[in-house]
VOSE-740215 format. One record per residue: x, y, z negated of N, C-alpha, C, O in turn; residue number from 1. Coordinates in Angstrom, 2 decimals. Each point is the difference from the previous one (the first is absolute). Layout:
(atom (X Y Z) (X Y Z) (X Y Z) (X Y Z) NUM) ...
end
This chain:
(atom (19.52 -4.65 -16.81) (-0.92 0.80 0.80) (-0.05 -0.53 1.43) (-1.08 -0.39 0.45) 1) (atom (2.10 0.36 0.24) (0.37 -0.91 1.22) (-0.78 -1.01 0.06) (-0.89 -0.08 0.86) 2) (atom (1.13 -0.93 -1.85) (-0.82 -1.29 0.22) (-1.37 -0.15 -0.08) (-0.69 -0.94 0.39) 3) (atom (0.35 2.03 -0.96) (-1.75 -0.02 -0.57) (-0.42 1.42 1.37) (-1.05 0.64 0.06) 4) (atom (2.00 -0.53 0.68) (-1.15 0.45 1.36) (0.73 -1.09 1.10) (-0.16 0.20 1.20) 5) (atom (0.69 -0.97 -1.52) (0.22 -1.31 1.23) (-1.27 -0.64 -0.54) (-0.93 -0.34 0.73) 6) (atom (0.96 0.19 -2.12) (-1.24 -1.21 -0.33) (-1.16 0.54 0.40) (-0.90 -0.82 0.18) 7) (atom (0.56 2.39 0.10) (-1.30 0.56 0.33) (0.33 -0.19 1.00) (0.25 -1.17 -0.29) 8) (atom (0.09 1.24 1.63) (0.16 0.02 1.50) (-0.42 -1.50 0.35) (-0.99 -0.24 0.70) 9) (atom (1.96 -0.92 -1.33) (-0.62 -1.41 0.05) (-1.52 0.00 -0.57) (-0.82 -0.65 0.65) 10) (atom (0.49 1.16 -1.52) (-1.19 -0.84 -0.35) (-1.01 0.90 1.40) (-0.86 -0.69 0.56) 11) (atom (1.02 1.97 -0.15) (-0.57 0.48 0.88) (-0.30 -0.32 1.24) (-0.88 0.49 0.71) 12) (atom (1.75 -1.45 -0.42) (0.64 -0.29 1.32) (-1.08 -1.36 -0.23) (-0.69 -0.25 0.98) 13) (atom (0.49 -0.67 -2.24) (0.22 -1.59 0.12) (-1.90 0.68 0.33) (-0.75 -0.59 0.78) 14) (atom (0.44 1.51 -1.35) (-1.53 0.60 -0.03) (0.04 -0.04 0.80) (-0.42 -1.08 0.42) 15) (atom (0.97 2.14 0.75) (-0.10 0.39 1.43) (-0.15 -1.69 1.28) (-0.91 -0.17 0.81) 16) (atom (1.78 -0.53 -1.01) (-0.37 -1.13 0.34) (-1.23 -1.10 -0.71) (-0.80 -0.73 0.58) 17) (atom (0.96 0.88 -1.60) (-1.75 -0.07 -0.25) (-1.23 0.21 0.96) (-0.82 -0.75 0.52) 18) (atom (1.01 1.93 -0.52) (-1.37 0.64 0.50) (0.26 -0.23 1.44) (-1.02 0.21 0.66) 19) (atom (2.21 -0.64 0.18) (0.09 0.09 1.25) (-0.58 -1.17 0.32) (-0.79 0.04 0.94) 20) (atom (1.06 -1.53 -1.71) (-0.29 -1.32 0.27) (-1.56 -0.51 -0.40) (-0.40 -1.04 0.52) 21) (atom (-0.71 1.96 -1.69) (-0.80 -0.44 -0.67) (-1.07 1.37 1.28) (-1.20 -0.16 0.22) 22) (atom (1.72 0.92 0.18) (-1.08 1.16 0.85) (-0.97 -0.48 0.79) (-1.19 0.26 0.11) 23) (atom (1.88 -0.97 0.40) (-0.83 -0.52 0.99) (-0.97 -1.19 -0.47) (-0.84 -0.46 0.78) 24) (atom (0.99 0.02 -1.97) (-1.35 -1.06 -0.18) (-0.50 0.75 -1.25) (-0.82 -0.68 -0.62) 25) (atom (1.10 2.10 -0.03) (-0.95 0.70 -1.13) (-0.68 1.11 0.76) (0.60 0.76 0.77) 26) (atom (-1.82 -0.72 -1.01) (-0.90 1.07 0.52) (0.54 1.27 -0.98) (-0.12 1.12 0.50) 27) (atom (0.63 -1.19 -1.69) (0.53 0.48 -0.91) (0.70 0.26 -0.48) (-0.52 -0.51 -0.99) 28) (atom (1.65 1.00 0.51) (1.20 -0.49 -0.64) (0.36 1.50 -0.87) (1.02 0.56 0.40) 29) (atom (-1.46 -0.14 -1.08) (0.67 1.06 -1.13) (0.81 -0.49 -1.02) (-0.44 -0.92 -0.69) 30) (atom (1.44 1.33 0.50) (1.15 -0.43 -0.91) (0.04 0.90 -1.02) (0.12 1.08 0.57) 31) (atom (-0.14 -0.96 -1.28) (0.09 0.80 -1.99) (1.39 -0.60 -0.35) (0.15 -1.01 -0.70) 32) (atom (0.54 1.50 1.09) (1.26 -0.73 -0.82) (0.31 0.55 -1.68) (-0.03 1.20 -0.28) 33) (atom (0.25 -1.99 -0.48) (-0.08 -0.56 -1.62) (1.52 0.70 0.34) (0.07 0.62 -1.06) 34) (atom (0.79 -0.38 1.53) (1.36 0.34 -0.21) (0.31 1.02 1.27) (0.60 -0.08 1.07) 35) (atom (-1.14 0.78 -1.58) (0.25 1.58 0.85) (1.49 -0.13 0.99) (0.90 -0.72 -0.43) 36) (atom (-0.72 1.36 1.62) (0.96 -0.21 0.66) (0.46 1.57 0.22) (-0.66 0.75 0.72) 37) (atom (1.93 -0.30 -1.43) (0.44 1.59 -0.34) (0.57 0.00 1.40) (0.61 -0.91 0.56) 38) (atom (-0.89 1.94 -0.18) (0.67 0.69 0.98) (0.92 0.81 -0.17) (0.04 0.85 -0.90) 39) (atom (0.99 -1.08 1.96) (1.61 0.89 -0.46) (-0.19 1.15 0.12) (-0.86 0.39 0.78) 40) (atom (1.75 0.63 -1.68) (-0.37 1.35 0.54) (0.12 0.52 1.44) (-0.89 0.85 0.10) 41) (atom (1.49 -0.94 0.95) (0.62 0.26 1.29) (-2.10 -0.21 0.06) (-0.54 1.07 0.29) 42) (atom (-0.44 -2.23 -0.52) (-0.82 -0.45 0.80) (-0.68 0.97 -0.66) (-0.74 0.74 0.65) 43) (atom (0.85 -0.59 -1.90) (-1.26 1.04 -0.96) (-0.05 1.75 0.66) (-0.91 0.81 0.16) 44) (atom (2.31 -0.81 0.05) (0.29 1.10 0.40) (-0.85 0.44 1.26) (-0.58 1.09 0.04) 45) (atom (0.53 -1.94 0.90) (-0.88 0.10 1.30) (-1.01 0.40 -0.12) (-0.39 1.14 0.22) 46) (atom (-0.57 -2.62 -0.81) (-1.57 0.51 -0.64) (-0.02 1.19 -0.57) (-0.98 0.61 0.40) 47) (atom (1.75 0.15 -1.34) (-0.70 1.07 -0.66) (0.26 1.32 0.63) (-0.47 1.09 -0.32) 48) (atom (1.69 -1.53 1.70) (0.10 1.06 0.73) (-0.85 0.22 1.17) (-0.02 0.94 0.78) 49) (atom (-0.86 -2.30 -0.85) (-1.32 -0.06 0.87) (-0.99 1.19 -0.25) (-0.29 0.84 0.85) 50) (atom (-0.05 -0.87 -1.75) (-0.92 0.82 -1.17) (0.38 0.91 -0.82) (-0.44 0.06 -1.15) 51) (atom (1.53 1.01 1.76) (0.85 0.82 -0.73) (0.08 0.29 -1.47) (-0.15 0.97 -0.74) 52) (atom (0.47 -2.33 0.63) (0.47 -0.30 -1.69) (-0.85 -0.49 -0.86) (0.39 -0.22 -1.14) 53) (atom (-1.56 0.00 1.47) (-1.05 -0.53 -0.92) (0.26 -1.42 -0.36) (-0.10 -1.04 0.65) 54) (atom (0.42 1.27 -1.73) (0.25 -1.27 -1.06) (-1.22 0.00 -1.01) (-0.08 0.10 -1.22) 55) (atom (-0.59 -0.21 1.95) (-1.57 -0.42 -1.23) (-1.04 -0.44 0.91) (-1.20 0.13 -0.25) 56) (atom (1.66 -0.65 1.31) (-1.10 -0.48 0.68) (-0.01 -1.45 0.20) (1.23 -0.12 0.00) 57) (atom (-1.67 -1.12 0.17) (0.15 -1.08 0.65) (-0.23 0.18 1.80) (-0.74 0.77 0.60) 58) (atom (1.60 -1.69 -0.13) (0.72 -0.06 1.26) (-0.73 -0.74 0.74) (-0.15 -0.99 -0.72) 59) (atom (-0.58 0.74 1.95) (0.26 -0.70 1.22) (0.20 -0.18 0.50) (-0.30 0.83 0.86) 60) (atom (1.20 -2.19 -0.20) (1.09 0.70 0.93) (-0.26 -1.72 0.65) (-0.18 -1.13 -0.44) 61) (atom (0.34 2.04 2.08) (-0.22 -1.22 1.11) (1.29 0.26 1.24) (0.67 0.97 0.36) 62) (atom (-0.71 -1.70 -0.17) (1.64 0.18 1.45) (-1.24 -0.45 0.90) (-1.05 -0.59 -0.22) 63) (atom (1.80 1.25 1.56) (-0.90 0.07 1.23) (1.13 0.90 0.74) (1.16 0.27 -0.31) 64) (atom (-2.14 0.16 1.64) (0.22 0.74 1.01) (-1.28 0.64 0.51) (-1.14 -0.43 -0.19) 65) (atom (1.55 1.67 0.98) (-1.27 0.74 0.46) (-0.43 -0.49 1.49) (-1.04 0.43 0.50) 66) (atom (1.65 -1.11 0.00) (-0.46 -0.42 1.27) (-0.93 -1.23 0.03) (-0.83 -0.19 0.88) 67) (atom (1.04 -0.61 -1.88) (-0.83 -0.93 -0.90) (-1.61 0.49 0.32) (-0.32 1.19 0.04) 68) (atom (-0.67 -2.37 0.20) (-1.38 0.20 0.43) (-1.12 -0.64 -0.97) (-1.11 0.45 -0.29) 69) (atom (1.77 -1.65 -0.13) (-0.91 -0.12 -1.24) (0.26 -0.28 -1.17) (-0.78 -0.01 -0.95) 70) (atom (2.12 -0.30 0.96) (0.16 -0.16 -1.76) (0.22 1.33 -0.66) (-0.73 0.34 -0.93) 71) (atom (1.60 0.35 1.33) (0.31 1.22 -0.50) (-1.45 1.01 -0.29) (-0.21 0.32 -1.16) 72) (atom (-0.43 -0.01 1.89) (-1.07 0.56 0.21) (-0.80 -0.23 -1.28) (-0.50 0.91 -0.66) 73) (atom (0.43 -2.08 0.42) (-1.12 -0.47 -0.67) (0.86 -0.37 -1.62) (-0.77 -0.12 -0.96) 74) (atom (1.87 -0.01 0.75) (0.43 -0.08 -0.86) (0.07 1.74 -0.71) (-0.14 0.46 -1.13) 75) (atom (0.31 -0.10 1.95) (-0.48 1.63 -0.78) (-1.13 0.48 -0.18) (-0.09 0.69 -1.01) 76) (atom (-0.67 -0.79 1.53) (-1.57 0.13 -0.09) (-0.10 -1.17 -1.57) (-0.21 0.62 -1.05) 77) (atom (0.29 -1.47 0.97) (-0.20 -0.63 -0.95) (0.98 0.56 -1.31) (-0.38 -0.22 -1.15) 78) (atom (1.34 0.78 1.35) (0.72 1.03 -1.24) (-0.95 0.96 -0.37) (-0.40 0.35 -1.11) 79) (atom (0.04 0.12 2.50) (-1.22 1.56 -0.21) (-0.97 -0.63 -0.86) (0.07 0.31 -1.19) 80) (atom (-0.85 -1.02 1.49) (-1.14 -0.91 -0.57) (0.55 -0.37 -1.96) (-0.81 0.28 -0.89) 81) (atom (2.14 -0.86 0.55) (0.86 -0.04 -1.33) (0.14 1.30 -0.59) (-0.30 0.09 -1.19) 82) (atom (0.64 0.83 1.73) (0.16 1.49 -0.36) (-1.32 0.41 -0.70) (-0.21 0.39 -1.15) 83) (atom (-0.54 -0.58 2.11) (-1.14 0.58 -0.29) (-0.96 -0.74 -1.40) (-0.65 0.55 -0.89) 84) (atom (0.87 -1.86 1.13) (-0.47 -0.83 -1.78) (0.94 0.17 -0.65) (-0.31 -0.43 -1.11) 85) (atom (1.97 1.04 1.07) (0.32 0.07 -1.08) (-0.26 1.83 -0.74) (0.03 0.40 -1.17) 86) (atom (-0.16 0.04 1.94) (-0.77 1.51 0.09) (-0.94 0.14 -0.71) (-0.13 1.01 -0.69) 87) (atom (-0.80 -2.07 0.69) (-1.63 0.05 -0.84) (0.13 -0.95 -1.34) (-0.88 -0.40 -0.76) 88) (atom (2.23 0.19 0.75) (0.57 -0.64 -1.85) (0.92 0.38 0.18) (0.97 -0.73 0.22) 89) (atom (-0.91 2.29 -0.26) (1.58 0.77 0.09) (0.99 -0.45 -0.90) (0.34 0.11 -1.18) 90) (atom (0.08 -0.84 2.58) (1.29 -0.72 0.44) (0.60 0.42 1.15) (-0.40 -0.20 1.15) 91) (atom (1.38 0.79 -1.51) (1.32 0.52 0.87) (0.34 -0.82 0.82) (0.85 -0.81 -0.35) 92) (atom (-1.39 0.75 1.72) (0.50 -1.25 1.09) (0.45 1.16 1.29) (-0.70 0.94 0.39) 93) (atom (2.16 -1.34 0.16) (0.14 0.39 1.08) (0.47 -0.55 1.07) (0.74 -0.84 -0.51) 94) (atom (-0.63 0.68 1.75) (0.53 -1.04 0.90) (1.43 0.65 0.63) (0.18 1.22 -0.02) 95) (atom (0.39 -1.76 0.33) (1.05 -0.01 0.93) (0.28 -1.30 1.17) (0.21 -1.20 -0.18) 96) (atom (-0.30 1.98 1.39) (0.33 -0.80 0.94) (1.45 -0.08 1.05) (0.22 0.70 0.98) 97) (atom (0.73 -1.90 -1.62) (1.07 0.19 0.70) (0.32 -0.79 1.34) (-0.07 -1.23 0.11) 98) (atom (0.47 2.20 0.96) (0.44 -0.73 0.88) (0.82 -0.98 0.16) (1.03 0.03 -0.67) 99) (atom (-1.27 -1.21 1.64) (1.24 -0.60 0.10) (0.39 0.27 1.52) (0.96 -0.61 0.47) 100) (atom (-1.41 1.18 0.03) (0.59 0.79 1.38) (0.32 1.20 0.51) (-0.19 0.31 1.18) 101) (atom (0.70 0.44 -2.06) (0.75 1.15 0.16) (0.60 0.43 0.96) (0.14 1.22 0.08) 102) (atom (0.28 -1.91 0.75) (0.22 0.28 1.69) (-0.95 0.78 1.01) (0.52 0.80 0.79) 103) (atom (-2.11 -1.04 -0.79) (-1.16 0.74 0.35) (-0.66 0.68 -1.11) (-0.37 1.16 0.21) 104) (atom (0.12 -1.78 -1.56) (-0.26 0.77 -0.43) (0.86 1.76 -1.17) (0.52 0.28 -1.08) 105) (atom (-0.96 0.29 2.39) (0.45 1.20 -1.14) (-0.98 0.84 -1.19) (-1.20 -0.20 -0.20) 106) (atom (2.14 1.27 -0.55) (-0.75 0.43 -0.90) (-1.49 0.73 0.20) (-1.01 -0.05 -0.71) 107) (atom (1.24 0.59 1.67) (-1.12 1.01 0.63) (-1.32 -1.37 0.29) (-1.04 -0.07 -0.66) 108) (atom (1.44 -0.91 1.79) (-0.71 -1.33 0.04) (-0.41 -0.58 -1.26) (-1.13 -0.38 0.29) 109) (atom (1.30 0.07 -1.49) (0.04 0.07 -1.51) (-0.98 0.28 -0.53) (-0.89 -0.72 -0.45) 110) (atom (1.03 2.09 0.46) (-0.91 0.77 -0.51) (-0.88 0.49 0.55) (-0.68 0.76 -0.69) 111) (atom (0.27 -0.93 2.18) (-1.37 -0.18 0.77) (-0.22 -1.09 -0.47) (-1.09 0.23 -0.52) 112) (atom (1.38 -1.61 0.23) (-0.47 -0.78 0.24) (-0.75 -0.39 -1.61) (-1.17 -0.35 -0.12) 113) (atom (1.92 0.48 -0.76) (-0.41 -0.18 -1.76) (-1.58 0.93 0.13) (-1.18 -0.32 -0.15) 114) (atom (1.82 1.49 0.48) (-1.28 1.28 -0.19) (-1.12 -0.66 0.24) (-0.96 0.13 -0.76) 115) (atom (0.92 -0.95 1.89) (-1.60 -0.28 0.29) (-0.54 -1.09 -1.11) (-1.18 -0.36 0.02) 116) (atom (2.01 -0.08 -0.86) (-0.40 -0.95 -1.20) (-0.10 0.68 -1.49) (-0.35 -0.69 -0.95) 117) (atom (0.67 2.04 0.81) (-0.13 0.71 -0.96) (1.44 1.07 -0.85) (1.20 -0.25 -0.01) 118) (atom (-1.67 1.01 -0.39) (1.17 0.60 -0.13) (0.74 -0.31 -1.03) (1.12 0.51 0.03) 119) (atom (-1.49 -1.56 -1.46) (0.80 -0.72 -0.60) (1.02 -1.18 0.58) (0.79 -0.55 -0.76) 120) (atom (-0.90 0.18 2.26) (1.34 -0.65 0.59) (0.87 0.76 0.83) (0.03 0.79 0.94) 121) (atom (0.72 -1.48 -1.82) (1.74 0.66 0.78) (0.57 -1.09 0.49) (-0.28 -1.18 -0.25) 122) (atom (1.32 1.71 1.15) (0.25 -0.55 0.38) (2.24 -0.24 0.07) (0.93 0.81 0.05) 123) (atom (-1.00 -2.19 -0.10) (1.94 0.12 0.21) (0.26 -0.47 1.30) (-0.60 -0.67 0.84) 124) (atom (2.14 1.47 -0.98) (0.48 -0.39 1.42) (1.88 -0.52 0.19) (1.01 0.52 0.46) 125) (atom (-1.22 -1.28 -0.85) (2.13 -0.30 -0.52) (0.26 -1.01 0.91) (-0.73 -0.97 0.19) 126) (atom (1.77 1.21 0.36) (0.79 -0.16 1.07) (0.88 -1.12 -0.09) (0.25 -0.23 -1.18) 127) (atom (0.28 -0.49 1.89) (1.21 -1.00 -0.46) (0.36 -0.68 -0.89) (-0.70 -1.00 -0.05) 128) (atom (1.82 1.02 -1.06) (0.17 -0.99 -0.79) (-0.55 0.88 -1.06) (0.24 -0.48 -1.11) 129) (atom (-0.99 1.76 1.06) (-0.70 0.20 -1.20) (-2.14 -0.47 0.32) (-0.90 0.00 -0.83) 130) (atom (0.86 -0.19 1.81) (-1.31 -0.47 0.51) (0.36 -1.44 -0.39) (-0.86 -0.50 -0.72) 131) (atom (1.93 -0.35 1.00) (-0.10 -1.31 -0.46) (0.25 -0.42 -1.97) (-0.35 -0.89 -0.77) 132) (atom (1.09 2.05 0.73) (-0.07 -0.13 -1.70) (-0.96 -0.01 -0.90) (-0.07 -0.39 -1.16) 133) (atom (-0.94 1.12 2.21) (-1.50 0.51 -0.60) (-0.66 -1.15 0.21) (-0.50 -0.42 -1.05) 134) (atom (0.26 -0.45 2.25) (-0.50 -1.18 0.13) (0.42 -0.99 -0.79) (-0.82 -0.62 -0.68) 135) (atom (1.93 0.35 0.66) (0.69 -1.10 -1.11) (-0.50 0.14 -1.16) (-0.23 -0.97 -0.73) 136) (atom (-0.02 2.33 0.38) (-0.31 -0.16 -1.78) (-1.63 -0.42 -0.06) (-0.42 -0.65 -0.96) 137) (atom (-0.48 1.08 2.08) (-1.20 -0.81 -0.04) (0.02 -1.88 0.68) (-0.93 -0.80 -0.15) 138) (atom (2.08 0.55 0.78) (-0.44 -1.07 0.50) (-0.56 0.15 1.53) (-0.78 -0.90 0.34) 139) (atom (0.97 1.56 0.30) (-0.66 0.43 1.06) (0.65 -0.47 1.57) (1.21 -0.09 0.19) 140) (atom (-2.15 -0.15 0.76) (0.95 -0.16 1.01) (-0.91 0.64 1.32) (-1.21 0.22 0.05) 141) (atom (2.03 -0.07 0.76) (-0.74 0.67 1.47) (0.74 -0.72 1.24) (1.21 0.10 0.21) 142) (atom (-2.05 -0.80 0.52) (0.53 -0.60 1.01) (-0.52 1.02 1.59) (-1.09 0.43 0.39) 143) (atom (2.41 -0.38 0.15) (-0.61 1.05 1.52) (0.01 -1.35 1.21) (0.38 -1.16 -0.10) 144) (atom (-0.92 1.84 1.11) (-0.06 -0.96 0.93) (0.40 0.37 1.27) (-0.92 0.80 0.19) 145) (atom (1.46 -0.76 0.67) (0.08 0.44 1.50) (0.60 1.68 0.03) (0.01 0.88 0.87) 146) (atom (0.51 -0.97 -2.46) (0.95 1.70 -0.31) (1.66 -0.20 0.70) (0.68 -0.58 -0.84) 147) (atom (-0.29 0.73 1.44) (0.94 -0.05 0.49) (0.78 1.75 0.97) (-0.87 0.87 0.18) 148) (atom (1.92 -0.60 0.19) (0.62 1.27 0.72) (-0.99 -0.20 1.26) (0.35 0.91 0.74) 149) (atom (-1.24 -1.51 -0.18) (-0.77 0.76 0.92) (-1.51 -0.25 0.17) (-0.76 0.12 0.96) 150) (atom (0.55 -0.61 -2.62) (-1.15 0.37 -0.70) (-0.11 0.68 -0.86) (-0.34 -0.58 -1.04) 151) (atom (0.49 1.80 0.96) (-0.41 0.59 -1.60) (-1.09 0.71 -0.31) (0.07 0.73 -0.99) 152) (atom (-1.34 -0.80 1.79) (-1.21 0.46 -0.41) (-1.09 -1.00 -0.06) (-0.80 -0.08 -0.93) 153) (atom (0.81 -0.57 1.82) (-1.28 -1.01 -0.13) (0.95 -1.61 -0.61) (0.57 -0.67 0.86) 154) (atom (-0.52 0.32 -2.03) (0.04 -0.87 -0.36) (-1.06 -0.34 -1.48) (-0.74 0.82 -0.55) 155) (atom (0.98 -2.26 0.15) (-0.96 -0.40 -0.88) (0.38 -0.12 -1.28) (0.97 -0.75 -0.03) 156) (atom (-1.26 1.11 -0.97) (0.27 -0.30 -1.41) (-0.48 -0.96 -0.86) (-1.18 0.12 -0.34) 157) (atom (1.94 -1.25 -0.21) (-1.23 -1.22 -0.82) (0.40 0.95 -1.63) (1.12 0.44 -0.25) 158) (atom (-2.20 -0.32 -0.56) (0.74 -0.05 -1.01) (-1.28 -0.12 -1.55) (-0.95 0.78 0.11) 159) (atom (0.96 -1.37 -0.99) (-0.94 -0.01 -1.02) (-0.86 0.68 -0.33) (0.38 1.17 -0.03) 160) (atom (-1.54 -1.33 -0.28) (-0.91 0.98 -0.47) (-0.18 -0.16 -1.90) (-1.02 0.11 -0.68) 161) (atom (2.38 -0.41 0.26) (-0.39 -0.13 -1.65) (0.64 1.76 -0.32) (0.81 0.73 0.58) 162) (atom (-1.67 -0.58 -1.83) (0.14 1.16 -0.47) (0.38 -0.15 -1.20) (-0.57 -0.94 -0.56) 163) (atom (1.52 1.65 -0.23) (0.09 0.18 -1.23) (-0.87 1.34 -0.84) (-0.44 1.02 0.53) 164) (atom (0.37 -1.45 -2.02) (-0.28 0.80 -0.75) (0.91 0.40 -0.91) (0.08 -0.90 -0.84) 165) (atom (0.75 1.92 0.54) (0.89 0.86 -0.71) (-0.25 0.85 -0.79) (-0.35 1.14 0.29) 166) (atom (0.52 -1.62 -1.50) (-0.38 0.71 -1.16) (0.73 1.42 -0.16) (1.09 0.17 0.55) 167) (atom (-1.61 0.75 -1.21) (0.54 1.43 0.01) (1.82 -0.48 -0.87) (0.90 0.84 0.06) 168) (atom (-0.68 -1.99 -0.65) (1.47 0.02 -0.38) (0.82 -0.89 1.03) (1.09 -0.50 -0.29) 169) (atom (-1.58 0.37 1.26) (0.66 -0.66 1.38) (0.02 -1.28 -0.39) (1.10 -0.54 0.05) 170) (atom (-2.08 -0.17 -0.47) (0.24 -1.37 0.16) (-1.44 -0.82 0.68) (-1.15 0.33 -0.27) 171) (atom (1.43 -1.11 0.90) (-0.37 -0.63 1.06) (-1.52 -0.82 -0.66) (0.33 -0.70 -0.96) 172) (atom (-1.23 0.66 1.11) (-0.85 -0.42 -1.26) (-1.30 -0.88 0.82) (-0.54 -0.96 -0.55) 173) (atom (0.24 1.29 1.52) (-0.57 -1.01 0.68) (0.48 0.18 1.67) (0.61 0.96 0.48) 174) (atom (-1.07 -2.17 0.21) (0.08 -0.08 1.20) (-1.06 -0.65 0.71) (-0.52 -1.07 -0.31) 175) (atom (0.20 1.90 1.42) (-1.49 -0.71 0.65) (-0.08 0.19 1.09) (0.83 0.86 0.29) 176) (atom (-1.56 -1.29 0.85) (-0.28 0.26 1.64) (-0.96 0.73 -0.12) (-1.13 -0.19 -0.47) 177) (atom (1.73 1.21 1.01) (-0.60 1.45 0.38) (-1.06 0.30 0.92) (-0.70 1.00 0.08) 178) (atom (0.72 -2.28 0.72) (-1.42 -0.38 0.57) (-1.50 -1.00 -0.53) (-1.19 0.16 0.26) 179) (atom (1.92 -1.23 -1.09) (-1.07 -0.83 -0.71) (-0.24 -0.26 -1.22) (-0.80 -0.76 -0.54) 180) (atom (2.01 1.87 -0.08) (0.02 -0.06 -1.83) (-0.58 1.33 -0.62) (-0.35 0.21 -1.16) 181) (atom (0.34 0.61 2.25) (-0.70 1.83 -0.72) (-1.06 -0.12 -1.03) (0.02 0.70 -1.01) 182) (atom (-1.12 -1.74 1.28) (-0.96 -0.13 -0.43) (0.49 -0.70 -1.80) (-0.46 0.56 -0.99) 183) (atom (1.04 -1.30 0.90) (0.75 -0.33 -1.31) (0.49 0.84 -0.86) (-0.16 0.07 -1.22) 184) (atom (1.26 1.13 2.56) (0.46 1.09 -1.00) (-0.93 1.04 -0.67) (0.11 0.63 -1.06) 185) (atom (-1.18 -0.66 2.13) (-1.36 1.15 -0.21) (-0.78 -0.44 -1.32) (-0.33 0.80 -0.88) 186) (atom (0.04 -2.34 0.85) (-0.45 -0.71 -1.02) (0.73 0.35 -1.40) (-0.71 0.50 -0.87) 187) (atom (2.08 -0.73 0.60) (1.22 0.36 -0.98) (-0.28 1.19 -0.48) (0.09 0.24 -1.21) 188) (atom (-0.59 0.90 2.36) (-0.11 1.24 -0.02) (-0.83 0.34 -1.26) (0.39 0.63 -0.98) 189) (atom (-1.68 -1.18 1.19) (-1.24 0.20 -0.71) (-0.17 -0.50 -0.52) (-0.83 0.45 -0.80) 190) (atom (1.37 -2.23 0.46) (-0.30 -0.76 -0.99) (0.93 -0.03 -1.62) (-0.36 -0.24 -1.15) 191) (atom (1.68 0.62 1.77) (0.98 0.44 -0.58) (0.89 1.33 -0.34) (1.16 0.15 -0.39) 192) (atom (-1.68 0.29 0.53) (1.07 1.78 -0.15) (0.78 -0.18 -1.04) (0.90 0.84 -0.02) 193) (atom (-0.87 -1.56 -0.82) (0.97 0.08 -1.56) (1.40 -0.40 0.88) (1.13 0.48 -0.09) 194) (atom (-1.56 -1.40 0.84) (1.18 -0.41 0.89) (1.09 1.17 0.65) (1.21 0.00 0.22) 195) (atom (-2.25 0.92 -0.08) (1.24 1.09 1.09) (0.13 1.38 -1.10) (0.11 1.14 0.44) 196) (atom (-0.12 -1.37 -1.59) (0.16 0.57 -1.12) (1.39 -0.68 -0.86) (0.71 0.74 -0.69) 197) (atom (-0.43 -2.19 0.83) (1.23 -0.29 -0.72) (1.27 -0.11 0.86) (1.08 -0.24 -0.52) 198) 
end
């Protein structure tokens, strides 16, 4: 069991650098992975406590921050936009948006901020070495900039705009940029539904 979620974390990770080195010269890049990537329970547990327990929905889930001006913004708006085509081939799609800056952003901040993208996103908020456990199992990273003891409000965050798709049995099933791949997943949406049925 051990080894077959090290072998899911590597193959996630070798993805995650994938998409970091090929981003910048694909206008495109949606990933369907042929070998589903399970998520541990500690991570499943999160998501479905996103969505107070709903285990029958498929997942969207993007890392960000709320102080964020254009990726974040627009990477949810483009969930709203997924929600809504998987809605009209009822398909159970919901988003979750987790912070990777939990320092400014709080819960109350959270949940102003999801609300204005619809009331199917929720939002997480985990702290320390359980905020980094959560990142590790996607592959994820957040770089700060100029955060230091006598900066702690105005600093900068670098961090990915790839999104995963999470099947209602927690496994990891595609991955795409949440800014230039929506249109692919929207496509999947309508061209495919048998897809978010198996």
């Amino acid at each position: 069991m051990k080894r077959s979620l090290l072998r899911n974390r590597h193959i996630l990770t070798v993805i995650m650098i994938l998409l970091l080195f090929t981003q910048t010269h694909a206008s495109a890049l949606t990933l369907v992975l042929t070998q589903p990537v399970i998520l541990e329970k500690e991570s499943l547990g999160y998501l479905r406590q996103a969505h107070a327990n709903d285990s029958e929905s498929w997942q969207l889930i993007v890392f960000g921050f709320t102080h964020c001006k254009d990726v974040c913004p627009l990477s949810l708006a483009n969930f709203s936009l997924l929600m809504a085509a998987g809605a009209a081939k009822q398909i159970k799609l919901k988003g979750i948006f987790v912070t990777v800056d939990p320092d400014r952003d709080s819960d109350a901040a959270l949940t102003s901020y999801t609300e204005n993208f619809g009331t199917d996103i929720a939002h997480l908020r985990l702290e320390d070495e359980t905020l980094e456990r959560f990142k590790s199992a996607f592959g994820v990273e957040a770089n700060f900039y100029t955060k230091n003891t006598g900066n702690m409000k105005n600093y900068q965050v670098d961090h990915s705009s790839t999104a995963f798709l999470v099947d209602p049995e927690g496994k990891i099933r595609i991955l795409f940029d949440a800014l230039e791949d929506a249109d692919d997943i929207a496509k999947m949406l309508h061209e495919n539904p048998a897809f978010f049925r198996s």
